[in-house]
C-alpha positions, 0 to 999 in steps of 0.5 A: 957234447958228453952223453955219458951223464945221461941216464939211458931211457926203456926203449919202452918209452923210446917206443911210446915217444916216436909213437907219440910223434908218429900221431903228430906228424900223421895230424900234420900230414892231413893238415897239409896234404889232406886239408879238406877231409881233414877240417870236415873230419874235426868238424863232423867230429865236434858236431856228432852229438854222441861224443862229449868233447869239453869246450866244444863251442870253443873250437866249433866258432875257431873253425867258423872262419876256416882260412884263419883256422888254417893258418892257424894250424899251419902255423902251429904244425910248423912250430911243432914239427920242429919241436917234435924233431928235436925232442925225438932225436933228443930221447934217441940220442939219449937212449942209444948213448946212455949209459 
């Protein structure tokens, strides 16, 4: 594979994508090590009247049937792990071999 095409990105941005990153993996993290403190924080979160969240009945009836929810989730942070990996070391790679 030939990076010399690849413009180099700021490491501004190389910051802000593994900042980015680091938020998903900390979510995933609670999903799967933390999950009861993790759905009552999303559930306490929704149910605060305080704090407008657009489509808030939507998600409180996802979160009726809770071992769906977290299949769900799981699933999903599985997906994005993967996909969270490869993008980071796609902008690393990027930013260490550009030009």
């Amino acid at each position: 594979m030939n990076f010399s095409n690849i413009d180099k990105p700021p490491f501004g941005f190389l910051l802000v994508f593994l900042l980015f990153s680091r938020i998903f993996l900390s979510n995933s993290y609670k999903l799967w090590f933390k999950t009861d403190s993790y759905y009552q924080d999303i559930y306490n979160s929704l149910t605060n009247e305080k704090t407008p969240y657009p489509f808030k009945n939507f998600f409180l009836k996802r979160l009726e049937n809770r071992k769906r929810w977290e299949v769900e989730q799981k699933i999903f942070s599985l997906i994005g792990f993967v996909a969270v990996i490869g993008a980071d070391i796609l902008v690393f790679a990027a930013w260490v071999f550009g030009k």
